[in-house]
C-alpha positions as CSV (number, residue, x, y, z in Angstrom):
1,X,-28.7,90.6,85.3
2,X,-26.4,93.0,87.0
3,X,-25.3,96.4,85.4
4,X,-21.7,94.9,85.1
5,X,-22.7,92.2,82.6
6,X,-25.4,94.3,80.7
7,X,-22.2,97.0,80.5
8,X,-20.1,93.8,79.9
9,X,-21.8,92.1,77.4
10,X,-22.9,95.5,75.1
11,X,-19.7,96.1,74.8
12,X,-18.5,92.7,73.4
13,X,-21.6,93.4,71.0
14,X,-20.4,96.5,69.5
15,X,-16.4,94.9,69.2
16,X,-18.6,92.1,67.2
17,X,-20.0,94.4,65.2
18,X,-16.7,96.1,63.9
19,X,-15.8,92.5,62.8
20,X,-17.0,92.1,59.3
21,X,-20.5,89.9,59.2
22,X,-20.2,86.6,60.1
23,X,-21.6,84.1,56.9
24,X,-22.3,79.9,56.7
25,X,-18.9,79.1,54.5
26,X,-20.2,78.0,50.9
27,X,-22.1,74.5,51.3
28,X,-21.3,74.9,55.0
29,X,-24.2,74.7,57.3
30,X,-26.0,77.8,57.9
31,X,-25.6,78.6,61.9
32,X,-29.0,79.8,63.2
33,X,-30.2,81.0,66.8
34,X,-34.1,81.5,68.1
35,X,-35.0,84.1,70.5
36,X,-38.2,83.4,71.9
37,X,-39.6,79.9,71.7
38,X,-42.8,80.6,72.1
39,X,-45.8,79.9,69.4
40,X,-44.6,82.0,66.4
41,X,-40.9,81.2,67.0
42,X,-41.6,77.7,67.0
43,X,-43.7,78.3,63.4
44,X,-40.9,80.6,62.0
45,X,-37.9,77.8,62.9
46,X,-40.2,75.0,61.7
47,X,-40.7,76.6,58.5
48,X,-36.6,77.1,58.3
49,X,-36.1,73.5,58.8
50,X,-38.9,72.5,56.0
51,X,-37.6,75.3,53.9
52,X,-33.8,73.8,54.2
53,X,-35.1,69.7,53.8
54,X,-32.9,68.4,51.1
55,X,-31.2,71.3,50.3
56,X,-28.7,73.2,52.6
57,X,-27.6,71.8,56.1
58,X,-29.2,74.2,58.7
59,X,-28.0,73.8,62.3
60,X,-30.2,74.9,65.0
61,X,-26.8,75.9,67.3
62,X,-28.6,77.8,70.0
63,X,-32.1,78.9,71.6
64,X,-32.6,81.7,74.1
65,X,-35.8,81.9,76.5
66,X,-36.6,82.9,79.9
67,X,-38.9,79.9,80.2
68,X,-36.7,77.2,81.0
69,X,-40.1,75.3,79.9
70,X,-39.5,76.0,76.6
71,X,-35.7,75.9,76.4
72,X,-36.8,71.9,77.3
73,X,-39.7,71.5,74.8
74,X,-37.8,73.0,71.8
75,X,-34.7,70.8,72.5
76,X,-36.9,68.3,72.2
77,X,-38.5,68.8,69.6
78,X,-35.1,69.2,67.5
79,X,-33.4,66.3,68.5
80,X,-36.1,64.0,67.9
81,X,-38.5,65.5,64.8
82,X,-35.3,67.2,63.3
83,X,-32.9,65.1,64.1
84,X,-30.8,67.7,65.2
85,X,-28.0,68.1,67.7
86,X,-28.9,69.8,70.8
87,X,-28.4,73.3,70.7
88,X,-27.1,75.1,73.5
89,X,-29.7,76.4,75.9
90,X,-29.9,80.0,77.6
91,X,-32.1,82.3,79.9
92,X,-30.4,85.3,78.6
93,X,-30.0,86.3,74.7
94,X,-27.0,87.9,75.2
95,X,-24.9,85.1,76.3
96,X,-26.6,83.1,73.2
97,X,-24.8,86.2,71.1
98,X,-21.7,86.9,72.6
99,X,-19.7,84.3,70.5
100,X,-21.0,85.8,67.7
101,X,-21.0,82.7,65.1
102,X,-25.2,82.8,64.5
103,X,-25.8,82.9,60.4
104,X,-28.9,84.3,61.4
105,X,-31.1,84.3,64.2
106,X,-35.1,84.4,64.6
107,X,-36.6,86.7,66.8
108,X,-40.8,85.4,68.5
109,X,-40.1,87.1,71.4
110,X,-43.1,89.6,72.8
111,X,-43.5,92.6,71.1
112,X,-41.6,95.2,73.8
113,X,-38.6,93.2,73.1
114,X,-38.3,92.9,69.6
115,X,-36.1,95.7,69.2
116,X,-33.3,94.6,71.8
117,X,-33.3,91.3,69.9
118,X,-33.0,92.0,66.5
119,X,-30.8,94.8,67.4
120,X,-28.2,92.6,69.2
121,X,-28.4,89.9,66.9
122,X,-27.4,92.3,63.9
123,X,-24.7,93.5,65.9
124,X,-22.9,90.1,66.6
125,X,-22.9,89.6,63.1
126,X,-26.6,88.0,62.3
127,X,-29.2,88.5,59.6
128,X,-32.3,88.6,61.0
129,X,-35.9,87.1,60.6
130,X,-38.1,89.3,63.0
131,X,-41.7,89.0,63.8
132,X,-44.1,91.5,63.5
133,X,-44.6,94.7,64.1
134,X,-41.2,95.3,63.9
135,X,-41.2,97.4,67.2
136,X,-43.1,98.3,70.5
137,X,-42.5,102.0,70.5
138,X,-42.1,104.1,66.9
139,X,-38.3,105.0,67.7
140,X,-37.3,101.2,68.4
141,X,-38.2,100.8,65.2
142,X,-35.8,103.9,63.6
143,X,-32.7,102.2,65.3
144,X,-33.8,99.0,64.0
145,X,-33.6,100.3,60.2
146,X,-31.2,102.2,61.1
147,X,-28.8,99.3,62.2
148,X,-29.8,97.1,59.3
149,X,-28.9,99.9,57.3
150,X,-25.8,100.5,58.3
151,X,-24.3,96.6,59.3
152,X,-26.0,95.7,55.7
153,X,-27.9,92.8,57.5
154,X,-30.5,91.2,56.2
155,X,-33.6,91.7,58.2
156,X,-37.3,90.0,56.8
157,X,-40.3,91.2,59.1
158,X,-42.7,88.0,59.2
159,X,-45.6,89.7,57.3
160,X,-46.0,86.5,55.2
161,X,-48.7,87.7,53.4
162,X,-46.4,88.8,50.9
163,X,-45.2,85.7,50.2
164,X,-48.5,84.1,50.4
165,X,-49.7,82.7,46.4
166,X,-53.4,83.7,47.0
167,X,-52.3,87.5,47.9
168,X,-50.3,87.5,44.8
169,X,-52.8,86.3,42.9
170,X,-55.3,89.2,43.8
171,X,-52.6,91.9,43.8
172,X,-51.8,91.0,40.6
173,X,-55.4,91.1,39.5
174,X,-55.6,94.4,41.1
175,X,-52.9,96.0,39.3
176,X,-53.9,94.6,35.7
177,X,-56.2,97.6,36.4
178,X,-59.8,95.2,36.8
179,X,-61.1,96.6,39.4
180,X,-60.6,100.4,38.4
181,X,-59.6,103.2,40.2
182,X,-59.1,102.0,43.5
183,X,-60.3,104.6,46.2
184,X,-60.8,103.4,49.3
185,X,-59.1,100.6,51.3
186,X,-61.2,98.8,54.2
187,X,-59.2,96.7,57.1
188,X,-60.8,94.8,59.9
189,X,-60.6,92.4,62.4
190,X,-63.5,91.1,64.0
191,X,-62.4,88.1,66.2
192,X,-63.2,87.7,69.9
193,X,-59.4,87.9,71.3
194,X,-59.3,90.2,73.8
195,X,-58.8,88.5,77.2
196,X,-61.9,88.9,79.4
197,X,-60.3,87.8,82.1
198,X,-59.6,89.3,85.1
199,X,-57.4,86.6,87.8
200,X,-55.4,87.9,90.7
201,X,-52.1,88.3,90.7
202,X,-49.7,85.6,91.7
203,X,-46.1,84.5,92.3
204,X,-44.5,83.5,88.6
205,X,-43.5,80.0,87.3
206,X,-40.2,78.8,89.5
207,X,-39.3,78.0,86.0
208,X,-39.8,81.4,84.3
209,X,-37.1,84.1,85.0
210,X,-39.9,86.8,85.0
211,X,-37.2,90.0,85.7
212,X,-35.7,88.9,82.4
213,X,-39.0,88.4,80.4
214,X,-39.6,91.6,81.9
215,X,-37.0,93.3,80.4
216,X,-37.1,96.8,79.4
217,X,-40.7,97.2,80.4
218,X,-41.9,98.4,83.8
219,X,-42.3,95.9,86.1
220,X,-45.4,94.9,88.0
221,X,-46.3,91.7,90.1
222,X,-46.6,88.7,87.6
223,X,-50.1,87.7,86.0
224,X,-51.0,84.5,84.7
225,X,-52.2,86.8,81.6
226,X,-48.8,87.8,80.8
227,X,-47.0,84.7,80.3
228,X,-47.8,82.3,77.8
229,X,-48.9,84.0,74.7
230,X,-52.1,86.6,76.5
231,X,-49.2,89.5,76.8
232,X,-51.0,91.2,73.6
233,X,-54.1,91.8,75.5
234,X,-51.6,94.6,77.9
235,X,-50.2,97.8,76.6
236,X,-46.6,97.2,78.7
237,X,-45.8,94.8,76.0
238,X,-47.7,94.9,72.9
239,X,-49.5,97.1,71.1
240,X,-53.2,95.3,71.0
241,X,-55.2,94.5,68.2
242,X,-53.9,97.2,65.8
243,X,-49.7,95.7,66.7
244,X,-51.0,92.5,66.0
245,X,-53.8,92.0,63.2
246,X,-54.0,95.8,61.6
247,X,-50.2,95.7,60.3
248,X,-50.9,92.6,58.9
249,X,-53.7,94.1,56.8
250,X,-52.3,97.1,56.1
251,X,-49.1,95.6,55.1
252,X,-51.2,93.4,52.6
253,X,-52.3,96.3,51.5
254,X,-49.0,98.2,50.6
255,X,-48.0,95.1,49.3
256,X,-51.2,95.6,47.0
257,X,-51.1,98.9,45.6
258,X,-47.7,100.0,46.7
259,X,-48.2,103.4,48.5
260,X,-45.8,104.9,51.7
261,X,-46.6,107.1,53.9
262,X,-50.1,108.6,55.3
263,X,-50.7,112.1,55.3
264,X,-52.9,112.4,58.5
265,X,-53.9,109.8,61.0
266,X,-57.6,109.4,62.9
267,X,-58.7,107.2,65.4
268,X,-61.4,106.8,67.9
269,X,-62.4,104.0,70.5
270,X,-60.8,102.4,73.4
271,X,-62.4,99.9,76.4
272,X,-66.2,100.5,75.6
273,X,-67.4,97.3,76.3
274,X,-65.2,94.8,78.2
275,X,-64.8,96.6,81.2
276,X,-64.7,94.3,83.7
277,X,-61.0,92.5,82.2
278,X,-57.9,93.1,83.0
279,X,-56.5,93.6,79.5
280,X,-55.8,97.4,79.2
281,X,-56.1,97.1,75.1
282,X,-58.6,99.0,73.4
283,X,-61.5,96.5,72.3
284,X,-63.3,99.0,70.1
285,X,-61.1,101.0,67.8
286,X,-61.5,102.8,64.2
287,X,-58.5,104.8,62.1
288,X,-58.5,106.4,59.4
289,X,-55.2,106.8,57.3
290,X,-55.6,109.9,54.4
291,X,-53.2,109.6,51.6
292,X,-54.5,112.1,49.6
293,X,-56.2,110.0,46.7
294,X,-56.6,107.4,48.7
295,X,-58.5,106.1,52.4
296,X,-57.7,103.5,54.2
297,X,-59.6,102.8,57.3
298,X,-59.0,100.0,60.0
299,X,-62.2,98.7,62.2
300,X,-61.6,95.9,65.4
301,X,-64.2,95.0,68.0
302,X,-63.5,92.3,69.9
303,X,-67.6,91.3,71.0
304,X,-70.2,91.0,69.2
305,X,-70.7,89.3,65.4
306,X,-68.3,90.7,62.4
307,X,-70.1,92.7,59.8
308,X,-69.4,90.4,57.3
309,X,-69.4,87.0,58.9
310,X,-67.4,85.4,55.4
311,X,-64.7,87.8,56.4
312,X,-64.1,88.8,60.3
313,X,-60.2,89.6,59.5
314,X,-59.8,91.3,56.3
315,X,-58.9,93.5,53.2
316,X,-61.3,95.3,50.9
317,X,-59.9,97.1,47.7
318,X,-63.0,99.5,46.7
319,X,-62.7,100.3,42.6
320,X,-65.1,101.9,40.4
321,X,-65.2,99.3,38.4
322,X,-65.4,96.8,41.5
323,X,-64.1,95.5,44.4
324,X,-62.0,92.8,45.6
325,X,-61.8,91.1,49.1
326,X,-59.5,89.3,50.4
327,X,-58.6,87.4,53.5
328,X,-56.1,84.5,54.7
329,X,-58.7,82.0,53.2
330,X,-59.2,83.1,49.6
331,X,-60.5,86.5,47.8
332,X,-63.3,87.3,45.8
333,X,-63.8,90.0,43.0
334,X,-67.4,91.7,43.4
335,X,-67.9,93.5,39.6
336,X,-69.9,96.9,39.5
337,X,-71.6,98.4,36.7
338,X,-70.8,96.3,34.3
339,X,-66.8,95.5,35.2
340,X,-66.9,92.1,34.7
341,X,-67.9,88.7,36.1
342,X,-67.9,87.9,39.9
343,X,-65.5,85.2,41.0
344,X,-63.6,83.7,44.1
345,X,-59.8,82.4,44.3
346,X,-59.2,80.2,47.5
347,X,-55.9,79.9,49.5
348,X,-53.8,77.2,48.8
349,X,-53.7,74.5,51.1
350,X,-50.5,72.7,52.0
351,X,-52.4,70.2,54.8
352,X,-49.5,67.4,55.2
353,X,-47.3,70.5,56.4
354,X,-50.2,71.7,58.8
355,X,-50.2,71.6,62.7
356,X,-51.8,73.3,65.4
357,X,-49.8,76.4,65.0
358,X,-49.8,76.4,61.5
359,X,-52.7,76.0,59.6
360,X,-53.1,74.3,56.2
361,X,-53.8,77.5,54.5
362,X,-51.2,79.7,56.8
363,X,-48.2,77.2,55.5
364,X,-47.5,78.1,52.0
365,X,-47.2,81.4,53.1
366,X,-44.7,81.0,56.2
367,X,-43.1,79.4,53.6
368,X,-42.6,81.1,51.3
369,X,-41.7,83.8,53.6
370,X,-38.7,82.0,54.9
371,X,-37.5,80.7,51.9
372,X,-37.6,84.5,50.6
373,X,-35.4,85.2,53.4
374,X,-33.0,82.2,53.4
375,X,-32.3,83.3,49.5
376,X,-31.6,86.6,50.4
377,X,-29.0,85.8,53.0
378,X,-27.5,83.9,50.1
379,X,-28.1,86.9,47.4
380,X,-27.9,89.9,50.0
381,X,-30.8,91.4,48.2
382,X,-33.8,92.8,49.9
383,X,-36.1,90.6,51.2
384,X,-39.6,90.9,50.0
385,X,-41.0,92.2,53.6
386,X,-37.7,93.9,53.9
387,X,-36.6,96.3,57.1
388,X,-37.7,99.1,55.3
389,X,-41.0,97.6,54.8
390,X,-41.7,96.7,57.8
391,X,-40.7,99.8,59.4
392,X,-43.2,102.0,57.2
393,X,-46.2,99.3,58.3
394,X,-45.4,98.6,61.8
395,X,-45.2,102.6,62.5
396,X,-48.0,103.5,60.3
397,X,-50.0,101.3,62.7
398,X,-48.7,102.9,66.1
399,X,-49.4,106.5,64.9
400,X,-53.0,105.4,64.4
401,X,-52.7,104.4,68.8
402,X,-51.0,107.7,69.1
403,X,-53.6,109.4,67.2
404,X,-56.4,107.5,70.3
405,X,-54.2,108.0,73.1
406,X,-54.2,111.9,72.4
407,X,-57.2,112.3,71.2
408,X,-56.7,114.2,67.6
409,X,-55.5,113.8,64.4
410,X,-52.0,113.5,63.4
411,X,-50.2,115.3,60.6
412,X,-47.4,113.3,59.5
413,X,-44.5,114.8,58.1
414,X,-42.4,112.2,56.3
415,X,-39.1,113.7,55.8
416,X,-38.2,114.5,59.2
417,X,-40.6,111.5,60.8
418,X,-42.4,113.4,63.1
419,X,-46.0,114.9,63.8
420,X,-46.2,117.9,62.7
421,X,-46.6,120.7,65.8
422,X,-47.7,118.0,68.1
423,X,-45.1,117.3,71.0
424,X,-47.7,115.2,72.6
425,X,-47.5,113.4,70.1
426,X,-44.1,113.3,69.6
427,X,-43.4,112.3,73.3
428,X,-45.0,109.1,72.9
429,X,-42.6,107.7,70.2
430,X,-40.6,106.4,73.1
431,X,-41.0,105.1,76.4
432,X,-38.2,105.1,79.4
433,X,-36.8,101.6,79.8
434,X,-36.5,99.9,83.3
435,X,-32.8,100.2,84.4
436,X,-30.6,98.2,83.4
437,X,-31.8,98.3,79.9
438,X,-31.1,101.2,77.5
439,X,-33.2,102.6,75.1
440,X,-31.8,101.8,71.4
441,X,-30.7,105.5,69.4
442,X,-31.0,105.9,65.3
């Protein structure tokens, strides 16, 4: 796109945003848009179509993707599973905005693009339902608060482990005060899922518009890594195993036991073992978050066997009257000296709901989580894995790969959202965008 309709099209944005929000009329249909209709975009507008059956229309009005591929598939899949009416296809999310009549709008997009999407959606008038982490830089994710804050949008961050009945289960457990004092908080993810590839470079799919996929990030000749779903595995759009599996542990956690903030940030690691791929993601990392009275630590390696094979991608709550741990298949409370008897919980299973991208024990969950948002657009009440939320996680998380990248520990000061005497540190909140795009302000 040229400067003129980037400049063009912002500007109708903003004039949207003046207008007040736009809102479904009571027992209207609710208008909803998808940005990105790749795997989790798909889950996310599946689950809003289950979450709707029988009860409110929903109308699936437009899709946005620079895979023309997908545009195809997902109109597909509406008009014949949903039985919906074709929704109007574009390249560019912008021209999906600028009529600004969306209800709400999903954004699955890649991580380095989140904060464009959401941003612009809450601007035409939208409330939001944005994948995590919220962000692909820690200041993205200021403006995106920021912005929810001050449009009053409703904005749920797809951490669906708070809506999940299992997690609730144990949190509750946990706060009835059975396993003690609790300590020390243990995260990992142990799964193989780093791309070990390493295939030449190549022309991109005549039917992917790979300058707009692009985007804000810098651009480099097109790898068959990037596009479909391997983008993780490169630091120029995600933010590796910590953006994708930590802040869904660590958010389970907060969910848990309800505390903010760290007070310093560790980590060690980076490419120790898998040298030979082209993924530039650490596959070894460690961090510690301090809170004070509490640790919380993060393991990933992605080789080699977990260290406990019944849970490669969990949560341990460490008590001193036991421990609990938990994982998206069920938890289990481990007693110690004398705190009670041992005990496991599993997930519940919704398996005539379950497909390849969802999971029998990942449904109730998704959900859940959409339903949580869809009665919040209704109530305007925060969502359960609210803006905020997600913004306290999802940074949290990216301190701990500023913390590797310069090669000390943070000190976090949470009134003015910095680290403390560390412009190094500082510096890497942001990144510059490729021109035409513009970096989002707080």
């Amino acid at each position: 796109m040229d400067r003129r309709h980037f400049l063009a099209t912002s500007s109708a944005l903003v004039l949207a945003a003046e207008r007040s929000p736009v809102r479904a009329e009571v027992g209207g249909p609710l208008r909803v848009g998808l940005v990105g209709c790749g795997w989790y975009g798909m889950v996310n507008l599946r689950n809003l179509l289950i979450a709707t059956k029988g009860n409110r229309k929903v109308e699936v009005v437009a899709v946005a993707d620079p895979d023309s591929t997908r545009l195809a598939a997902t109109t597909a899949e509406l008009t014949t599973k949903w039985s919906q009416q074709a929704p109007a296809t574009h390249a560019d999310f912008r021209d999906m905005l600028k009529p600004g009549k969306l209800d709400a709008v999903i954004v699955g997009s890649p991580d380095h693009w989140h904060a464009l999407h959401a941003i612009a959606a809450m601007t035409a008038g939208a409330d939001v339902y944005c994948e995590k982490p919220i962000c692909h830089t820690i200041d993205e994710g200021k403006a995106m608060l920021a912005t929810a804050t001050k449009l009053k949008r409703v904005v749920q961050v797809g951490t669906q482990r708070r809506s999940t009945p299992h997690v609730t289960r144990a949190k509750e457990f946990i706060r009835s005060g059975k396993i003690g004092r609790v300590g020390m908080v243990k995260t990992c993810c142990f799964y193989n899922m780093r791309s070990t590839e390493n295939p030449p470079d190549a022309p991109a799919p005549a039917t992917l518009d790979y300058d707009l996929w692009t985007g804000p990030a810098p651009m480099v000749p097109f790898n068959k890594l990037y596009h479909p779903r391997s983008w993780r595995a490169f630091n120029a759009y995600g933010n590796g195993i910590v953006g994708d599996m930590f802040v869904h542990m660590l958010d389970t956690a907060r969910y848990v036991l309800g505390f903010g903030w760290p007070k310093r940030v560790t980590s060690t690691g980076g490419i120790l073992v898998q040298k030979s791929a082209k993924a530039d993601i650490p596959d070894t990392q460690s961090i510690l978050l301090d809170y004070g009275d509490l640790a919380v630590t993060w393991d990933h390696r992605t080789y080699g066997p977990a260290d406990d094979p019944k849970y490669p991608w969990a949560v341990c709550f460490y008590g001193d009257k036991g421990a609990v741990k938990l994982d998206v298949d069920k938890w289990e409370f481990v007693p110690h000296n004398g705190g009670g008897k041992a005990f496991e919980d599993n997930a519940d299973l919704m398996p005539e709901l379950a497909d390849k991208d969802q999971p029998a024990n990942i449904v109730p969950g998704g959900l859940g989580h959409m339903k949580d948002f869809l009665e919040c657009v209704g109530t305007r009440k925060p969502p359960v894995a609210d803006i905020a939320e997600g913004y306290v996680s999802t940074t949290t998380c990216l301190l701990g790969n500023v913390a590797l990248k310069v090669g000390r520990s943070l000190t976090w000061d949470e009134k003015t959202q910095t680290v403390v005497a560390d412009d190094d540190a500082n510096k890497l909140f942001r990144r510059a965008y490729r021109k035409p795009w513009v970096y989002p302000e707080a």
